[in-house]
NUTOR-922124 format. One record per residue (C-alpha): residue number from 0; residue in one letter; x, y, z. Coordinates in steps of 0.5 Angstrom, whole numbers, always signed. Layout:
<dolos>
[NUM "A" [X Y Z]]
...
</dolos>
This chain:
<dolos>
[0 "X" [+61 +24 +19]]
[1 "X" [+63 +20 +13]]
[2 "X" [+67 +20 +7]]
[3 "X" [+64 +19 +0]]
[4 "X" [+66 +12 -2]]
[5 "X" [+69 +11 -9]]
[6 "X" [+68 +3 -10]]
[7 "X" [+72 +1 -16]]
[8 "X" [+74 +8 -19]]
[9 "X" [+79 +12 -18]]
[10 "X" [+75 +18 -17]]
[11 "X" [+69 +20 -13]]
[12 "X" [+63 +22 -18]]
[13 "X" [+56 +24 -17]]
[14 "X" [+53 +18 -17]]
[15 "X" [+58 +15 -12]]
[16 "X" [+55 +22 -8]]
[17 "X" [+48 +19 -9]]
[18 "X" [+49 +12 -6]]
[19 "X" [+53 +14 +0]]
[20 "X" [+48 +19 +2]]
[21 "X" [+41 +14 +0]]
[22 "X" [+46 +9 +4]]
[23 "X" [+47 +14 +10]]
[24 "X" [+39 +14 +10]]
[25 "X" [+38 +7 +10]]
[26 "X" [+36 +5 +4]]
[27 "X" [+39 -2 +2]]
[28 "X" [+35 -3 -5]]
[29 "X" [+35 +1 -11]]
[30 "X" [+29 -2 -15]]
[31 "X" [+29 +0 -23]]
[32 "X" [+31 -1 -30]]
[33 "X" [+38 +3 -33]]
[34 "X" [+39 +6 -39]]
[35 "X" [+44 +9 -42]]
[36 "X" [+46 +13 -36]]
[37 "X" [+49 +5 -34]]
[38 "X" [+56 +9 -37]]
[39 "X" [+56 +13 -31]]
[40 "X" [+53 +9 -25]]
[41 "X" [+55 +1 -24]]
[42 "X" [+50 +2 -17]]
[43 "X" [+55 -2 -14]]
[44 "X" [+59 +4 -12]]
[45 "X" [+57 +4 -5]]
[46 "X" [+57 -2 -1]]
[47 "X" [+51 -4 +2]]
[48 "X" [+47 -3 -2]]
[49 "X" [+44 -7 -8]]
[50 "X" [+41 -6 -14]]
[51 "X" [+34 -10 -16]]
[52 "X" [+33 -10 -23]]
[53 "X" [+26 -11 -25]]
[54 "X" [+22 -12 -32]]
[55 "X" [+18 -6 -32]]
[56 "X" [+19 +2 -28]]
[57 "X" [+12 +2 -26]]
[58 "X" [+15 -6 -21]]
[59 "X" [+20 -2 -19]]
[60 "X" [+16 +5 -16]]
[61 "X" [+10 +0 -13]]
[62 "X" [+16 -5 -10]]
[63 "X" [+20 +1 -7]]
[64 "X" [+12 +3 -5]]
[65 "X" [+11 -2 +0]]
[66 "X" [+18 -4 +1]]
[67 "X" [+18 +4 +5]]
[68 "X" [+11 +3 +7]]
[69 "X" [+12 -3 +12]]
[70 "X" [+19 -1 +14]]
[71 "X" [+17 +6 +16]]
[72 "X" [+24 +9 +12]]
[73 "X" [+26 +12 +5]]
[74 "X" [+26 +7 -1]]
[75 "X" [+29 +7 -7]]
[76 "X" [+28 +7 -15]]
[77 "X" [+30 +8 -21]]
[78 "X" [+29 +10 -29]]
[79 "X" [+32 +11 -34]]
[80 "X" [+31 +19 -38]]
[81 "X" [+24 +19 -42]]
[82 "X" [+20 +13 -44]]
[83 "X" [+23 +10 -37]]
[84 "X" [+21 +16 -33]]
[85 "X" [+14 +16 -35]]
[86 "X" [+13 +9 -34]]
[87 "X" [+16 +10 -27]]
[88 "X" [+10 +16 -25]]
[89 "X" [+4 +11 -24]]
[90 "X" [+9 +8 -19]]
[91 "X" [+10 +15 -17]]
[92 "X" [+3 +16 -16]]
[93 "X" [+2 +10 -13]]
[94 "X" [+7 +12 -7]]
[95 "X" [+4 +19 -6]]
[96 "X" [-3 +16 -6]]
[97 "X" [-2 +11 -2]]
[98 "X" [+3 +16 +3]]
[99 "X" [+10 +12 +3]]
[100 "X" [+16 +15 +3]]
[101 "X" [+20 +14 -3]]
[102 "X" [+25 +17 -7]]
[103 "X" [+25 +17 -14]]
[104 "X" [+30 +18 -19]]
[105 "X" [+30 +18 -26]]
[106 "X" [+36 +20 -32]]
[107 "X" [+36 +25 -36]]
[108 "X" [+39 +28 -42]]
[109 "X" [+46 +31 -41]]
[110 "X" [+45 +38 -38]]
[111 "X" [+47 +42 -45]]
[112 "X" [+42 +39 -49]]
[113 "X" [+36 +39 -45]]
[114 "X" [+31 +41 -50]]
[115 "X" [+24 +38 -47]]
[116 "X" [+20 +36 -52]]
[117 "X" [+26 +36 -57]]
[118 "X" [+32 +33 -56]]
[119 "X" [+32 +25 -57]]
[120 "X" [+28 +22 -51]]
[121 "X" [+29 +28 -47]]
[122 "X" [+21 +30 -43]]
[123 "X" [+21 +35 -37]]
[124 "X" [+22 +30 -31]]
[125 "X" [+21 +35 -26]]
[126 "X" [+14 +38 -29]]
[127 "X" [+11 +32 -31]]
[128 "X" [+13 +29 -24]]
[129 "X" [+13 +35 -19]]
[130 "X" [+4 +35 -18]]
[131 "X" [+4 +28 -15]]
[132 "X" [+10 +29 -11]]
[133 "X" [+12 +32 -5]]
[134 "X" [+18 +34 -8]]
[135 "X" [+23 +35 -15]]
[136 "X" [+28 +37 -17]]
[137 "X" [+33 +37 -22]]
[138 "X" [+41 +36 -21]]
[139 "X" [+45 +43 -24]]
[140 "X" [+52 +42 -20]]
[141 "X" [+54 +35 -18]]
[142 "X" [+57 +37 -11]]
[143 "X" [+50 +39 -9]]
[144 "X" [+47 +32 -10]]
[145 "X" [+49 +30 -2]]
[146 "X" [+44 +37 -1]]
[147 "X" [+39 +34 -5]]
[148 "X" [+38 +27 -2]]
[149 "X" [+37 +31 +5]]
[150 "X" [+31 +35 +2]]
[151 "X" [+29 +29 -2]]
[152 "X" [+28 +25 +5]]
[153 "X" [+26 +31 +9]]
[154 "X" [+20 +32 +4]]
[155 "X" [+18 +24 +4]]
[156 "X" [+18 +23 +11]]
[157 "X" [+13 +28 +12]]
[158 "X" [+6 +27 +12]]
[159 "X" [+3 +27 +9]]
[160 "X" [+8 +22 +6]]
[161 "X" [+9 +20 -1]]
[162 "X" [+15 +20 -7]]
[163 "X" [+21 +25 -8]]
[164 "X" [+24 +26 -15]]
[165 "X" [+31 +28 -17]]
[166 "X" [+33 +29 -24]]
[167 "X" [+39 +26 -27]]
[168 "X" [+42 +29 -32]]
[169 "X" [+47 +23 -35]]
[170 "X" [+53 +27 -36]]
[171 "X" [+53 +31 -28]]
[172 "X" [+52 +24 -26]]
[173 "X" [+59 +21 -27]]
[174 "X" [+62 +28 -26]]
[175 "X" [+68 +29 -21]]
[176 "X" [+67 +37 -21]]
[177 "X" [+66 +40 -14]]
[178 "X" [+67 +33 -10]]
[179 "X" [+72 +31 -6]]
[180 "X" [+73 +23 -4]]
[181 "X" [+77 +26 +3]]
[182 "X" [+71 +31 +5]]
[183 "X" [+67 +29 +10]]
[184 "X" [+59 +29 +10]]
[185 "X" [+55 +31 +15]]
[186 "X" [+50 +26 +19]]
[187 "X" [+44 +24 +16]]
[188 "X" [+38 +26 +20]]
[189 "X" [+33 +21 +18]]
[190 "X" [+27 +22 +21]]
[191 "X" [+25 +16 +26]]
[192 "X" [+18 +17 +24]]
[193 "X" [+14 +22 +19]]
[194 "X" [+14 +29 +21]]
[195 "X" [+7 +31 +22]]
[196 "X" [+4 +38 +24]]
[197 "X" [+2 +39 +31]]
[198 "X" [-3 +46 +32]]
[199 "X" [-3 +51 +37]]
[200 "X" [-8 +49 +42]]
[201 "X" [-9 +41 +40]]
[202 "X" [-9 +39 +47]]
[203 "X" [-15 +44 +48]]
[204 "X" [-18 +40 +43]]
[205 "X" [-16 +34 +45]]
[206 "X" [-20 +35 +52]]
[207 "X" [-26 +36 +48]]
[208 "X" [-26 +29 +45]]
[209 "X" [-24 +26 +51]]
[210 "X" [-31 +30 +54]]
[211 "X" [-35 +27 +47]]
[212 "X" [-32 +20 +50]]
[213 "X" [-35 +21 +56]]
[214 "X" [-41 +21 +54]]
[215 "X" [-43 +18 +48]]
[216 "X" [-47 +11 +49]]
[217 "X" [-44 +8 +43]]
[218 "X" [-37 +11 +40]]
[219 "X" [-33 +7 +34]]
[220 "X" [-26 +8 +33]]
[221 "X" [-25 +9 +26]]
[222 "X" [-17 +8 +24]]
[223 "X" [-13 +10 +18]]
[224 "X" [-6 +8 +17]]
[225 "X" [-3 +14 +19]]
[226 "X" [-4 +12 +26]]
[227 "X" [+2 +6 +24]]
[228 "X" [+7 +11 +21]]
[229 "X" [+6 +15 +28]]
[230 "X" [+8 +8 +33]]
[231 "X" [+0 +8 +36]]
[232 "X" [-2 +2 +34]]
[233 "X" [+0 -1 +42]]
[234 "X" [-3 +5 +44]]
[235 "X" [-10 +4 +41]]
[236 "X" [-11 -3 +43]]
[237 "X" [-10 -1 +50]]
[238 "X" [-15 +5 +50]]
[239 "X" [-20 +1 +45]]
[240 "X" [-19 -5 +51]]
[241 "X" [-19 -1 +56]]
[242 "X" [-26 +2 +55]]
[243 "X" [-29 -3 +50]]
[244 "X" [-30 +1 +44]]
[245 "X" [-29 -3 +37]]
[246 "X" [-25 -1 +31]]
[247 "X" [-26 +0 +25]]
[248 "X" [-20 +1 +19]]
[249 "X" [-19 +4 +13]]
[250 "X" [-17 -1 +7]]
[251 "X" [-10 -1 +9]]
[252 "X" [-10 -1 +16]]
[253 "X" [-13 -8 +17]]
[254 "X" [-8 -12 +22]]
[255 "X" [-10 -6 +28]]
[256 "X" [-12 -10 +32]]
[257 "X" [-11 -18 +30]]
[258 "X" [-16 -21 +26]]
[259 "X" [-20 -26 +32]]
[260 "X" [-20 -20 +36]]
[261 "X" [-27 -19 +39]]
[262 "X" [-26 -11 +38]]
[263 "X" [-24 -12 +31]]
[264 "X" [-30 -9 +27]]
[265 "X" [-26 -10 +20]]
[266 "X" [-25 -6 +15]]
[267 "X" [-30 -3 +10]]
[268 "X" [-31 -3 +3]]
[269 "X" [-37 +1 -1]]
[270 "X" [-38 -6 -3]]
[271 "X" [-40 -10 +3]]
[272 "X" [-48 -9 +3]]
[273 "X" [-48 -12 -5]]
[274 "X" [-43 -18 -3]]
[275 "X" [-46 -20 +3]]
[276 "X" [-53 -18 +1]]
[277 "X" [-54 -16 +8]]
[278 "X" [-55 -8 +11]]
[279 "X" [-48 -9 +14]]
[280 "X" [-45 -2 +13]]
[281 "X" [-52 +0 +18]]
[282 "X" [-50 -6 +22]]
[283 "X" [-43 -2 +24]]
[284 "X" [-45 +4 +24]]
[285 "X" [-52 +6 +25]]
[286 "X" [-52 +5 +33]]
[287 "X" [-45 +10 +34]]
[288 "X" [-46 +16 +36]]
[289 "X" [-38 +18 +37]]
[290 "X" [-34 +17 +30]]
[291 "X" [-27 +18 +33]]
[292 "X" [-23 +18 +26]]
[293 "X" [-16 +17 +28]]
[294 "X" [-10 +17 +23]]
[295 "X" [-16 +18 +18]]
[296 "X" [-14 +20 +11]]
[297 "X" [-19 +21 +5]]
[298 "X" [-15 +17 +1]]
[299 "X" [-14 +11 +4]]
[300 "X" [-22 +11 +1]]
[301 "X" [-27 +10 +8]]
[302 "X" [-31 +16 +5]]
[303 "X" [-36 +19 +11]]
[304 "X" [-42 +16 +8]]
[305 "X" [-41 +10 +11]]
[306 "X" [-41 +12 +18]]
[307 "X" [-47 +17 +18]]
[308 "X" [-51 +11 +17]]
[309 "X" [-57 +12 +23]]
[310 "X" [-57 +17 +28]]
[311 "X" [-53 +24 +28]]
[312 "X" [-46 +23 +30]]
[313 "X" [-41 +27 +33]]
[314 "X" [-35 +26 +29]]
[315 "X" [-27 +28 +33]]
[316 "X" [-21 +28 +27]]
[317 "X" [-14 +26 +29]]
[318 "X" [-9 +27 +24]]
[319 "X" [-2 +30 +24]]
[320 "X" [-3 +34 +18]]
[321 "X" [-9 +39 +17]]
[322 "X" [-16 +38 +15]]
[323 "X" [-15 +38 +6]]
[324 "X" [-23 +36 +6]]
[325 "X" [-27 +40 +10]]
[326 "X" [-33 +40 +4]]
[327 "X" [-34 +33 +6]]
[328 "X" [-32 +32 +13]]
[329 "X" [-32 +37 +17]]
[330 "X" [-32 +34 +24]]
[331 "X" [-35 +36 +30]]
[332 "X" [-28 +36 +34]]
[333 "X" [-21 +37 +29]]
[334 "X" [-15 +36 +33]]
[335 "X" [-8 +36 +28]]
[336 "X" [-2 +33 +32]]
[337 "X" [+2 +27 +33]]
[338 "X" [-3 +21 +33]]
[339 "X" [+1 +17 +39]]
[340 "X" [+1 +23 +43]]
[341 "X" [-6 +25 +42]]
[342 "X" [-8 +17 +44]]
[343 "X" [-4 +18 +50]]
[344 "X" [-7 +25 +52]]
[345 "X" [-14 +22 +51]]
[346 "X" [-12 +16 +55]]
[347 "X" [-10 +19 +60]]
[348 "X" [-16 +24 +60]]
[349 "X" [-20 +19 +60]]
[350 "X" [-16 +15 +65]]
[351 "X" [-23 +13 +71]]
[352 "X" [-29 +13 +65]]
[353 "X" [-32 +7 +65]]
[354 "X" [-32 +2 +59]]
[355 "X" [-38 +2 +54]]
[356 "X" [-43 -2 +52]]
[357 "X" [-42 -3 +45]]
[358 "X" [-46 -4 +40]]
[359 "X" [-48 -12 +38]]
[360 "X" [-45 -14 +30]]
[361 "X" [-47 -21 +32]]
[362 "X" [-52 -22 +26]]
[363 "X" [-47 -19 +21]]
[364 "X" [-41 -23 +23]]
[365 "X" [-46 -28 +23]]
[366 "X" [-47 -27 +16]]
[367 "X" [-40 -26 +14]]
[368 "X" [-39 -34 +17]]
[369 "X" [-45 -36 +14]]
[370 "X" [-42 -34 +8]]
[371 "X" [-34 -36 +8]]
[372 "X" [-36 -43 +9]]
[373 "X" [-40 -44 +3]]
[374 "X" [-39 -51 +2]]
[375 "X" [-43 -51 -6]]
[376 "X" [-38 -54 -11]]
[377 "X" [-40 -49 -17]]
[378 "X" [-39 -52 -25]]
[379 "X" [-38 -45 -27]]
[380 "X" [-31 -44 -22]]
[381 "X" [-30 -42 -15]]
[382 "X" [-33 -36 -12]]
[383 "X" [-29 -31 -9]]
[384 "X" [-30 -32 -1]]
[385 "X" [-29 -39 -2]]
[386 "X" [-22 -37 -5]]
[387 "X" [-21 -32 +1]]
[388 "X" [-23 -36 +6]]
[389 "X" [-18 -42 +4]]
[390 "X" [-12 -37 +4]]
[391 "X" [-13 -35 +11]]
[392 "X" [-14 -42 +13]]
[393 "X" [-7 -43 +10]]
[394 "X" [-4 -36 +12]]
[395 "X" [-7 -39 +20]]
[396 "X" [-4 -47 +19]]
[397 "X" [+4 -43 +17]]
[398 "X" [+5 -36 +20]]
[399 "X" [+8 -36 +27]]
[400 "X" [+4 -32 +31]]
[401 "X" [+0 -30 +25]]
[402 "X" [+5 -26 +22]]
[403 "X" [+4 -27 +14]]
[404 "X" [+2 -22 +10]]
[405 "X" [-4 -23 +4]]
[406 "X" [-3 -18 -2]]
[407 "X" [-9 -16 -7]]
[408 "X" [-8 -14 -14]]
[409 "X" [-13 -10 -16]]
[410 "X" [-21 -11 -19]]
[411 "X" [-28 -13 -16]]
[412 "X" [-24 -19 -12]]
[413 "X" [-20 -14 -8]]
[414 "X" [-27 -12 -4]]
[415 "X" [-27 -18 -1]]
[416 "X" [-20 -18 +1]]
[417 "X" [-21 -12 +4]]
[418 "X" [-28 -15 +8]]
[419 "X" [-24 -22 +9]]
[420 "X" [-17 -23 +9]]
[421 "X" [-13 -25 +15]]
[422 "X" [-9 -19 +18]]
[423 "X" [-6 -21 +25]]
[424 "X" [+0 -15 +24]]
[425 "X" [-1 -7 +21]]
[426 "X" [+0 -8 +14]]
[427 "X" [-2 -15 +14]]
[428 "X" [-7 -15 +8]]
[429 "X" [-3 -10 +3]]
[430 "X" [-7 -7 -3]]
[431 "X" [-7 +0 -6]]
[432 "X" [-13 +4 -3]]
[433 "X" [-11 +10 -6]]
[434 "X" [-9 +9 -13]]
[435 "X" [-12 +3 -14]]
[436 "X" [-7 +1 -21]]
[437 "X" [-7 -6 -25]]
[438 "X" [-1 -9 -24]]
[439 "X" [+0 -7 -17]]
[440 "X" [-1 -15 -14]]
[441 "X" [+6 -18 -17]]
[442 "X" [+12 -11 -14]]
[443 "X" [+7 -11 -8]]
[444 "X" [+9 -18 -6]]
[445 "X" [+16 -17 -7]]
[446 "X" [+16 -11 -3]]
[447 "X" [+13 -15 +4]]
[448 "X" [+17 -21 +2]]
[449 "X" [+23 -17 +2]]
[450 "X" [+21 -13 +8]]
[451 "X" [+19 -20 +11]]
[452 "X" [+23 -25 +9]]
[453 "X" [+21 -30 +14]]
[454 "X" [+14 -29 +13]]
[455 "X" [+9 -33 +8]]
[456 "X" [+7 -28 +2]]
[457 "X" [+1 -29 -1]]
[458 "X" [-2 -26 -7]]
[459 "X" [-9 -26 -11]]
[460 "X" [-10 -22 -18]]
[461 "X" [-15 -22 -22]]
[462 "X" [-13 -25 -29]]
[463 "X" [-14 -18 -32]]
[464 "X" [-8 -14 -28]]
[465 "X" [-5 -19 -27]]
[466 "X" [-2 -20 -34]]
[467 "X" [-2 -13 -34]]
[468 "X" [+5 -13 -30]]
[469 "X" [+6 -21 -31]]
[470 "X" [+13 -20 -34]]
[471 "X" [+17 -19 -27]]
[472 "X" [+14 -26 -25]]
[473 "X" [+21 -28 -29]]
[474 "X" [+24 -23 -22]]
[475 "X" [+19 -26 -17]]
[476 "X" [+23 -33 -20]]
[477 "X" [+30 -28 -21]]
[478 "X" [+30 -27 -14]]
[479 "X" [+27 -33 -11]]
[480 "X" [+22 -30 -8]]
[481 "X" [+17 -35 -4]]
[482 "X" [+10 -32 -5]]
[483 "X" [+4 -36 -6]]
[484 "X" [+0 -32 -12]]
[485 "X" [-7 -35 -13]]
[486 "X" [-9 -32 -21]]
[487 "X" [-17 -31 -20]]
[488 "X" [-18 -33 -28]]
[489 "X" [-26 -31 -31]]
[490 "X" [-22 -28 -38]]
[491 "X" [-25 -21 -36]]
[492 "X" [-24 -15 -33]]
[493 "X" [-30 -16 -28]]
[494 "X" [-29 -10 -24]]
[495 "X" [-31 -6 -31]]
[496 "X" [-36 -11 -32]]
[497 "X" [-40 -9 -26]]
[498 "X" [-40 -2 -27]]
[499 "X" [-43 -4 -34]]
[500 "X" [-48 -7 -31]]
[501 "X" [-49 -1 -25]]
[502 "X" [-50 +3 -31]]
[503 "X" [-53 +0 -37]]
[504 "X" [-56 -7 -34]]
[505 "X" [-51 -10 -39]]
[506 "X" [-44 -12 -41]]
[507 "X" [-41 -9 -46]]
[508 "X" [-36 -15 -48]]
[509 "X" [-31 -13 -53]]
[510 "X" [-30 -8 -48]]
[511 "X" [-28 -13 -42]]
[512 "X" [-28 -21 -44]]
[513 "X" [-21 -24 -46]]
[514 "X" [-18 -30 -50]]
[515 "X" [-16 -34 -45]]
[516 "X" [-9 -35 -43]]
[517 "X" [-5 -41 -40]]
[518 "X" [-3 -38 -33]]
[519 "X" [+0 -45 -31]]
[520 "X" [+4 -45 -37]]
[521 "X" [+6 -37 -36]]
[522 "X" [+9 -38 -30]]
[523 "X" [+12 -44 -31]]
[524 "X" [+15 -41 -38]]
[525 "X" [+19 -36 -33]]
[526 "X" [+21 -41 -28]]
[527 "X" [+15 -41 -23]]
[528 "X" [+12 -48 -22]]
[529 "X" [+5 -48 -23]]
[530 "X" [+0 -52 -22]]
[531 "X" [-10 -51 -22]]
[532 "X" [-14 -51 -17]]
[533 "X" [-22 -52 -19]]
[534 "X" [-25 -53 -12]]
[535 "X" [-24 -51 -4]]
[536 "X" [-20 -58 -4]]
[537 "X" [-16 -58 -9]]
[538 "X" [-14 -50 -8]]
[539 "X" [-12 -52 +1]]
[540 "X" [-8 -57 -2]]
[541 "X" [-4 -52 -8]]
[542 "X" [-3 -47 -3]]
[543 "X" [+0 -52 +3]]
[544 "X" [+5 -54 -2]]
[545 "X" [+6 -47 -4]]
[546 "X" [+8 -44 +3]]
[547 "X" [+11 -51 +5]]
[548 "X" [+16 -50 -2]]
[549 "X" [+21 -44 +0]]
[550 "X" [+21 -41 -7]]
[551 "X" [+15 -39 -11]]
[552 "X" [+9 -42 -14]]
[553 "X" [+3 -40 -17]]
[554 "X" [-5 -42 -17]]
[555 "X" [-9 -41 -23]]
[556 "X" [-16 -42 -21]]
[557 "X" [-23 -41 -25]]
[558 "X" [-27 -36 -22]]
[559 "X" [-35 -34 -22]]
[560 "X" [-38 -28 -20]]
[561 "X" [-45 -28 -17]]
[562 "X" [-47 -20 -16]]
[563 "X" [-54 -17 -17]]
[564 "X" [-52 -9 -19]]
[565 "X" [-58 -8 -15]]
[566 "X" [-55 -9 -9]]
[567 "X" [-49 -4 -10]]
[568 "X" [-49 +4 -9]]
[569 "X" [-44 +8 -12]]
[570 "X" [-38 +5 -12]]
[571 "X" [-31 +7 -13]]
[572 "X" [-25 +3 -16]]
</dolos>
């Protein structure tokens, strides 16, 4: 049990309620911009807890994002009553799509004169906010805000994870009314991992995919993220090991299993036969004959598409909430528990099976070698891989026992990130699989750099998201953040200018080009050194500075895409 913390004020109001019980659930960071709600919380209350201010909401959402996603605990942000809040919902969104347990909080009008859609600046928080969260309310009585941080975190921490929002009305924020410094609160219960759903019967089931296993010839384990939140990453290398069967992963779960693994079948991208130019999809899963999709969620963007290449396959799903997407997927074998406790049981199930044969991918990782090593010098600017590959070169010189962290804005470039960056930890390649918003790159690399502050940091962005979103390069440099961030800079969005192709054989350039833009002269106007990098050399070079600096830097790097809209089916962002 523990008391409210009043700080500097002689009276403990709502606001010191608030912090004391977000601290009592282990946050330690509030990312967000204030407003006029500054008159009733200074945020620094409470100790323990500090206040990131960012230049923009949606920052602060997406930092908050990636800070809970990679700390597997609540993370905090802020807004301020109507402009700011809706700036906040994108990172909202992001937080729901991308499955992390944030808690949202936003200012609002004084309770007497809540008028949506009348009253200066004042929107329906709750209304507007409630269909992509797990939760929201709205704060009547101050001394129920200890109440509400509690249902907050319940209803993030169970999966699917993702955002909770409380409404703050400016004038309950400051209140004394109902809250007593000398009373004590009840003890946190933070869930030490996300609360997930476990059917009756799931063993039964769980029996069933250990007798598929037993006789499939080629089984393929295909790993989404929530197999990280469930602590079962130990586990699956140890039952993927033992009976040689390959991974494959969802966008986000990339660092399963270390990069250089031979069982690491990489993660997968509708993109990838178009890039590669090559059957690669085929390669990895037309020989299977058992889909083991564990931890697996639609949203992470690993469509059942791509694994129905070649024969018929039996599929096993193992997730710890019900099946929302059985018109697309409908497995062979559904077991909805515990991912760890389902990894364990088929391990044990399966304890005198035999390992498999598994089936050979040599021509393609060929081809992905071929491909990385691409010596040309092109005129018209780098290519993508040879940017990717020249990061994980240095990522694999700086980080001890391969623990960095890659992070991709969003845009065609992110396909090969997805394909092609180094990730040797869970969450060592970071980007948002579920809404894929420009602007992600700069608050996702606060977010690992601050979840990791001994680790490298890099980030790729595309010129066109990444000016979206540039005003918090000024925090990246506020903070003192070392992230390596390399500009990808083709004046377009190039992403767009693909799907123009796809769909017209054309592009449409007032609806994708740019004026070009000084990103060196950016990032050194708001205190990041800078430098341009034109060829493989010069970018090694750039980016051993970079990590070797211990504050942050930027790499402008002109870029060329070479795609065949011929070689893409269809496609998602």
């Amino acid at each position: 049990m523990s008391r409210v913390s009043t700080g500097p004020s002689s009276k403990p109001t709502a606001a010191h309620a608030l912090l004391a019980r977000l601290r009592d659930h282990g946050v330690e960071k509030v990312f967000g911009v204030v407003g006029r709600e500054a008159a009733s919380i200074l945020f620094d209350e409470v100790e323990g807890i500090d206040f990131v201010l960012t230049r923009h909401e949606f920052t602060a959402g997406v930092a908050a994002d990636v800070l809970a996603r990679i700390t597997g605990r609540p993370q905090a942000c802020w807004a301020t009553l109507g402009p700011g809040m809706t700036n906040l919902s994108t990172g909202i969104a992001t937080s729901v799509l991308d499955r992390s347990p944030v808690i949202a909080l936003a200012a609002q009008s004084e309770s007497h004169d809540i008028f949506p859609n009348d009253t200066h600046q004042c929107l329906d928080s709750v209304s507007i906010i409630a269909p992509m969260s797990k939760y929201a309310v709205e704060l009547e009585r101050p001394h129920e805000i200890t109440d509400l941080v509690d249902s907050a975190v319940t209803a993030a921490m169970t999966e699917p994870v993702g955002p909770s929002f409380i409404s703050l009305p400016v004038d309950l924020l400051g209140s004394s009314e109902g809250i007593d410094a000398e009373a004590e609160r009840p003890p946190a219960r933070t869930p030490g991992k996300p609360i997930g759903a476990v059917q009756d019967g799931w063993e039964q089931a769980a029996d069933e995919a250990a007798e598929l296993l037993k006789t499939a010839r080629h089984p393929v384990l295909v790993v989404g993220a929530a197999a990280i939140r469930s602590g079962a990453v130990p586990a699956v290398r140890a039952l993927a090991e033992r009976l040689n069967v390959p991974v494959i992963t969802t966008y986000i779960a990339k660092g399963v299993l270390p990069h250089g693994h031979e069982l690491n079948y990489g993660a997968v991208t509708g993109y990838m036969d178009g890039i590669l130019d090559f059957p690669a999809l085929e390669t990895l899963f037309g020989p299977a004959d058992l889909i083991l999709t564990v931890g697996y969620d639609y949203a992470e963007d690993l469509r059942p598409s791509m694994w129905q290449k070649g024969a018929q396959k039996k599929t096993v799903r193992v997730s710890p909430t019900a099946n929302p997407i059985p018109r697309v997927y409908r497995p062979t074998v559904d077991v909805v528990t515990d991912v760890l406790a389902f990894v364990e049981h088929l391990d044990a199930a399966t304890v005198s099976l035999e390992a498999k044969e598994r089936h050979d991918i040599e021509p393609l990782r060929a081809r992905v070698a071929e491909f990385l090593a691409d010596p040309t010098a092109y005129e018209d600017g780098m290519r993508v891989h040879q940017v990717i590959d020249s990061m994980n070169t240095v990522m694999e010189e700086v980080a001890e026992s391969g623990e960095g962290t890659i992070v991709s804005d969003i845009g065609f470039f992110r396909h090969y990130g997805v394909l092609f960056a180094r990730a040797d930890q869970p969450f060592g390649f970071l980007t948002s699989a579920g809404c894929s918003s420009f602007g992600y790159g700069i608050p996702a690399a606060m977010g690992a750099q601050l979840a990791r502050p001994g680790q490298p940091t890099f980030l790729i962005a595309g010129d066109g998201g990444f000016h979206s979103n540039s005003a918090d390069l000024e925090t990246i440099a506020r903070l003192n953040l070392p992230i390596v961030t390399v500009v990808v800079n083709n004046d377009t969005n190039g992403l767009i200018e693909l799907y123009q192709n796809l769909g017209h054989r054309r592009s449409h350039d007032p609806a994708v080009k740019f004026t070009g833009v000084d990103f060196v002269a950016l990032a050194e106007a708001n205190g990041v050194e800078a430098t341009k990098a034109a060829d493989r050399q010069e970018l090694l070079a750039a980016l051993r500075k970079g990590a070797e600096l211990g504050r942050p830097f930027l790499i402008e790097v002109p870029i060329n895409y070479d795609f065949q809209p011929g070689g893409f089916g269809a496609l998602s962002i």
